[in-house]
Every structure is written in structure tokens, then in C-alpha cells.
C-alpha atoms as one frame of an Amber mdcrd trajectory, in Angstrom:
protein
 -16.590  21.733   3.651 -15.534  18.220   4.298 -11.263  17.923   5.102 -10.868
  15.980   1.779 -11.474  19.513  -0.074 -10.026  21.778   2.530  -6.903  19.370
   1.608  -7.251  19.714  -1.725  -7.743  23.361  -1.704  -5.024  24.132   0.762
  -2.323  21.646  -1.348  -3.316  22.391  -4.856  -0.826  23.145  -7.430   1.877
  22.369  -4.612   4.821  20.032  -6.376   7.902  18.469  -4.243   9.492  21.785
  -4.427   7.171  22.699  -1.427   6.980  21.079   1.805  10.550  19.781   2.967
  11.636  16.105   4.276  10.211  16.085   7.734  13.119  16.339  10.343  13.293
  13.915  13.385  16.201  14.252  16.191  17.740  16.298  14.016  18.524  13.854
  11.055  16.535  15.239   8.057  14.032  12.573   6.435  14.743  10.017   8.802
  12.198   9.252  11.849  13.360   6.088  14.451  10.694   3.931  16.013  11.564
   0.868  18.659  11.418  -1.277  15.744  12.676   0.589  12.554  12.877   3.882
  10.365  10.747   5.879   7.979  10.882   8.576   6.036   8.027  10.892   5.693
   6.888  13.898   3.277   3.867  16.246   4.599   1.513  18.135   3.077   0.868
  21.701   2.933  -1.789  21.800   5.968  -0.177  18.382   8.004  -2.808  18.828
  10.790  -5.272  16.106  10.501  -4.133  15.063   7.295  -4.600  11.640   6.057
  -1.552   9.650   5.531  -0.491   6.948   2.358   2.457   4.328   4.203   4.166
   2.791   0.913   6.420  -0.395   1.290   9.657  -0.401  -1.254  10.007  -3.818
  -2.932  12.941  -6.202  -1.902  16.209  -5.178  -2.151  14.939  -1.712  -2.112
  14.959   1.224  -0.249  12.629   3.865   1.470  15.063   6.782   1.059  14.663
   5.616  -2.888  10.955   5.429  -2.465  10.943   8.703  -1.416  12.478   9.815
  -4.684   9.968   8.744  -7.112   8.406  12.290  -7.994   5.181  10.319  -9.575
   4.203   8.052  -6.946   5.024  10.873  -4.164   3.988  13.860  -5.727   0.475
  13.290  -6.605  -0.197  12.300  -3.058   1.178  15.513  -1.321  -0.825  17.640
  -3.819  -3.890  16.109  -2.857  -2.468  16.560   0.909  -2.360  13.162   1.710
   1.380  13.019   3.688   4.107   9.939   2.048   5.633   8.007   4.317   8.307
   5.103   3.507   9.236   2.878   5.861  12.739   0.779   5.771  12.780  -2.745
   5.705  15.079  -4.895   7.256  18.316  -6.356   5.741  18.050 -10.109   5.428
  20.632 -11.794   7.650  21.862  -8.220   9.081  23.796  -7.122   5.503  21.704
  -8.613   2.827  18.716  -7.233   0.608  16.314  -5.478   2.829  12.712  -6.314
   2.328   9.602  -7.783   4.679   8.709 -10.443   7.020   5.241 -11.421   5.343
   5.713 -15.171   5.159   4.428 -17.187   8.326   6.938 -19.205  10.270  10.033
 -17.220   8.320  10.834 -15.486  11.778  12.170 -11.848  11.506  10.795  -8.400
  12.997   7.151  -8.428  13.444   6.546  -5.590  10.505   2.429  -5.558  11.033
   3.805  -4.083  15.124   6.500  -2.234  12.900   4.078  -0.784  10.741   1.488
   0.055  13.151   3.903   1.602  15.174   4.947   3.958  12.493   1.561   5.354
  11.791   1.343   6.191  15.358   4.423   7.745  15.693   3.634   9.762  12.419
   0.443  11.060  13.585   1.818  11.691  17.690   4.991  13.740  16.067   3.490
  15.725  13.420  -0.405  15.754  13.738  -1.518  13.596  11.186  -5.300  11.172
  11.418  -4.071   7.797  12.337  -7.764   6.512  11.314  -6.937   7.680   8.008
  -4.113   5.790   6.844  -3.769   3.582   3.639  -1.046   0.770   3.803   0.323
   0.275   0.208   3.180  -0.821  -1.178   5.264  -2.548  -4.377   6.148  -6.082
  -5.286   7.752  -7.889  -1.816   5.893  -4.383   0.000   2.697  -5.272  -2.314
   3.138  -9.277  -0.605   3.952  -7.682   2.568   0.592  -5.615   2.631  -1.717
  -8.824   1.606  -0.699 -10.611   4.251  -1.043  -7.822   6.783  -4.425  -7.086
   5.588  -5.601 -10.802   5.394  -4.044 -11.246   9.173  -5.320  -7.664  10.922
  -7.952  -6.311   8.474  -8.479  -3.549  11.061  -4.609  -2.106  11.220  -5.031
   0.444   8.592  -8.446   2.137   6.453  -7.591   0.755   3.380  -4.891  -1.490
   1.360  -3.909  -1.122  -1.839  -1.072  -3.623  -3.208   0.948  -3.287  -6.227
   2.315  -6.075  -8.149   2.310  -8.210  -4.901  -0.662 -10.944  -3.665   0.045
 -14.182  -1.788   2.698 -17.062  -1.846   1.497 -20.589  -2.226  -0.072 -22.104
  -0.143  -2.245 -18.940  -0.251  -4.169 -18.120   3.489  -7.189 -20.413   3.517
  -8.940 -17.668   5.385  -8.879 -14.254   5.726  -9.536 -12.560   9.292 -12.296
 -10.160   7.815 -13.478  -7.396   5.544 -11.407  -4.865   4.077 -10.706  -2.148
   1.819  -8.692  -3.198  -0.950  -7.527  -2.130  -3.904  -5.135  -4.161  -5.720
  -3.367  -3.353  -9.112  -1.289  -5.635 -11.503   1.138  -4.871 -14.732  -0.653
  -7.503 -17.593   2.809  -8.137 -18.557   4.856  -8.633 -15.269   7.253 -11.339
 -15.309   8.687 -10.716 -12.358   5.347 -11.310 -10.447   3.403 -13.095 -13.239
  -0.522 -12.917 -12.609  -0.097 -16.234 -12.714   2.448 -16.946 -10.244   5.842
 -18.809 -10.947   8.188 -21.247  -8.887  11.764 -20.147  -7.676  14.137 -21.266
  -5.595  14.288 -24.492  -8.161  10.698 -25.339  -6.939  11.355 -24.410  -3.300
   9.067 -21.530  -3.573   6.117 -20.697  -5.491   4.445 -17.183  -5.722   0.955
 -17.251  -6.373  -1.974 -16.731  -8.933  -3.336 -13.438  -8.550  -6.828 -14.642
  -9.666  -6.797 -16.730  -6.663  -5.695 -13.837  -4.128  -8.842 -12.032  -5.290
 -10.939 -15.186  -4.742  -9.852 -15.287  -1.270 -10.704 -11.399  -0.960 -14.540
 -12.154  -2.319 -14.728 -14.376   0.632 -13.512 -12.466   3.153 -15.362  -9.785
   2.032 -18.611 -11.926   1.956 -19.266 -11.159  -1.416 -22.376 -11.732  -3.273
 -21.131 -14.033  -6.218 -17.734 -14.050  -8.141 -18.495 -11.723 -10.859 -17.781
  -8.179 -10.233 -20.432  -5.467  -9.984 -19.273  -3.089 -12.202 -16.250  -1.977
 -14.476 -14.849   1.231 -15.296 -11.404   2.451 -17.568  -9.092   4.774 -16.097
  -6.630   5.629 -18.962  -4.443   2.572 -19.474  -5.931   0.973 -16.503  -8.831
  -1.616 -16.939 -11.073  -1.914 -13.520 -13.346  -4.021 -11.706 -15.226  -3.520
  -8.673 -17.141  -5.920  -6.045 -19.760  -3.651  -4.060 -22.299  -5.886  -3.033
 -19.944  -7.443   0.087 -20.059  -6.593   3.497 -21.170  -3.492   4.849 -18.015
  -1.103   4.923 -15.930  -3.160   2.812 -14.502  -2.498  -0.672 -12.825  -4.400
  -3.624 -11.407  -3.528  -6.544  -8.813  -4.678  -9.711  -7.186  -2.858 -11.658
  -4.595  -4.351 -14.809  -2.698  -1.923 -16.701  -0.187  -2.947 -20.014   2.898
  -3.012 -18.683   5.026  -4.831 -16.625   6.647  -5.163 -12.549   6.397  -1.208
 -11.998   4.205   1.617 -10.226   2.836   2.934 -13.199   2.045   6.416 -14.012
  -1.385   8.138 -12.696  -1.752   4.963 -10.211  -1.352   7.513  -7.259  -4.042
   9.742  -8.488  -6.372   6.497  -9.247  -5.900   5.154  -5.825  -6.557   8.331
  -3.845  -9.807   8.662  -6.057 -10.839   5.190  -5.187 -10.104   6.076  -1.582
 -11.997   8.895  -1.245 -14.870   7.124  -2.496 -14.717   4.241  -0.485 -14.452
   6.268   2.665 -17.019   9.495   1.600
């Protein structure tokens, strides 16, 4: 029996009512690398267990991250442990968010990042090869970049509501494992993209995002290779790309959000990409 359904097995039917908010140094939930905090929910069985790191968006919060029973809870059923790193506070007191943007100075958050997947998996036991890097809106940006920059870093990638900024990369480092899903009606970060700043800053079209992703892949042709419906969600999938990479899209109806059963989608898409 593979780990994926000892995990299953050993986790199923557990809810956040089970296992606790890991301690570290005696502050409950909280864990302190050189570079920055995380907070971190395990599974059942945390030996060995795969892990799911999930960037808040800006101005938000990994203590609130944390606290979203439908994003977190599907994962630690399916014994996958949560972890939610903190971002930094712009200009020591403002909104705290990521340092994806090149030249915009800050922490280095792919070192941050890395870091805190190693000090998950040193502290509590967890498979450092087995980590997905995900995240929401300024975490969803945050993860493109990373993924476009150090393909390697992480397994797999799986952005929400967040691509690229214009100019978009012209290149991507290499393959990767991505699966990226969008709200058809976000305004916040249109599929399209939108200026702000009065022009100063545009964020860009998702269409173009997953261009660059075909490439760096080294995808057959443009069109996908298959389609599939997952509820609400509407996907498409690239498989004939580089060995060991995968890509997929997935819109849903709504708007700038983590919708529901997205956890449970991802993990699927996961397991498959990796079996």
C-alpha cells in the first residue's frame, strides 16, 4: 500500500477538531525560521507526510489562513499537513504580503520559503520532496514567480487568483507542475489584467501566464489535451510537455476567493501528477 492511502486511511473522517496547532518554543501555532514565521497544522500520522505551504494574499495574514476550515480541513483529512507562512509588513508597519516583483528589494521569500519546508520536515517529520507551494491572490503572484525563477524548489505549484505582472517573465527557468485556478468573475485580479497605481502598474492577462507555462513546459501546441468538469469548476489539461511536467486550468463562476472543493480538486490533481 502506497503512503497516499496509508494517509488517507489513517486521516479519514478526521475534521479540525483533531490534530492541534503544532507548538514551537513553546508558542502554540507559531514556528520561527532565520527569515520569518509559519504556522502549521499536521495530520493524523505526521511522519512522512506530504506537506501543502499556502501563501495569504496581501494585507493578509497566516494566523487567518489558518482559520479557513475549507481550504485547511480537506487537506489534513487527506493527511497532507497546512502550513501558512507570514509575510512581511511593507515598510516595517504596513500591509504584509510578498516580495515577488524583481528589483522591488525586500526579504528573499523563495530562501524564506524554502527554508520553511525544511524546517517543517527537520522539526516534525514531514517529506520535504513532497511539498506543494500554493497560495491566494498577492501569495498566488508570489508562487508564479517562484516557480518560473526555481522550478525545482517545491513538487508542484498551484496558484489561486494570482499569475504575473506586466512585463510578464520572457522565460521561464524550466518545467513544472502547475496547477493554476481563476474566479471567471474576479475583479480584483481580472483574467484579463488591469492597471493601478494610475497606470504605474499593470497586472497581467492570465491567458498570457499560461502561454508562458506551455513554453516552459515544452509543450506540444497551444491547445490543451484534454478537458474535464469538476462541479463548478471547468478544466483543461496540457500532457503532451516535457517528461515529468504537468499543466492544468481550472475557471470556476465566481469571483477573487478560494472557492469551495478547490482543496479536494488540487490534492486529486496532485496525486495524479505525482502517482
Amino acid at each position: 500500500m502506497g503512503w497516499k492511502r496509508l494517509l488517507a486511511v489513517a486521516t479519514m473522517g478526521l475534521g479540525l477538531a483533531g490534530p492541534g496547532m503544532a507548538e514551537c518554543a513553546g508558542a502554540e501555532g507559531t514556528c520561527a525560521t532565520d527569515l520569518g514565521e509559519y504556522h502549521i497544522r499536521l495530520p493524523a500520522t505526521p511522519k512522512g507526510a506530504p506537506m501543502v505551504i499556502f501563501l495569504h494574499g496581501h494585507g493578509g495574514r497566516g494566523s487567518a489562513t489558518m482559520g479557513n476550515a475549507r481550504l485547511v480541513a480537506p487537506l489534513i483529512d487527506r493527511g497532507y499537513a497546512v502550513i501558512a507562512p507570514e509575510g512581511l509588513a511593507r515598510g516595517g508597519n504596513g500591509p504584509q504580503s510578498w516580495s515577488f516583483l524583481p528589483g522591488r528589494g525586500g526579504r528573499d521569500d523563495t530562501a524564506f520559503l524554502r527554508g520553511v519546508a525544511r524546517d517543517a520536515a527537520d522539526r516534525f517529520g514531514l517529506d520535504a520532496d513532497m511539498a506543494i507551494l500554493s497560495g491566494f491572490s498577492a501569495g498566488g503572484f508570489m508562487v508564479s514567480y517562484l516557480a518560473c525563477d526555481a522550478p525545482g524548489a517545491f513538487m508542484a505549484y498551484a496558484p489561486v487568483a494570482g499569475g504575473f505582472w506586466r512585463p510578464q517573465p520572457d522565460t521561464c527557468a524550466g518545467p513544472v507542475r502547475l496547477f493554476h485556478t481563476h474566479g471567471w468573475q474576479d475583479t480584483t485580479v481580472p483574467l484579463e489584467g488591469r492597471f493601478l497605481g494610475g497606470g504605474a502598474w499593470q497586472q497581467g492577462d492570465i491567458f498570457a501566464g499560461m502561454e508562458l507555462w506551455r513554453q516552459a513546459n515544452a509543450c506540444a501546441d497551444e491547445k490543451p489535451t484534454g478537458f474535464a468538469t469538476t462541479g463548478a469548476f471547468m478544466r483543461r489539461r496540457w500532457t503532451d510537455c516535457a517528461p515529468g511536467s504537468a499543466l492544468e486550468f481550472a475557471l470556476f463562476p465566481g469571483g477573487h476567493t478560494v472557492p469551495a472543493g478547490w482543496a479536494d480538486m488540487m490534492v486529486d490533481w496532485f496525486e495524479d501528477v505525482t502517482g
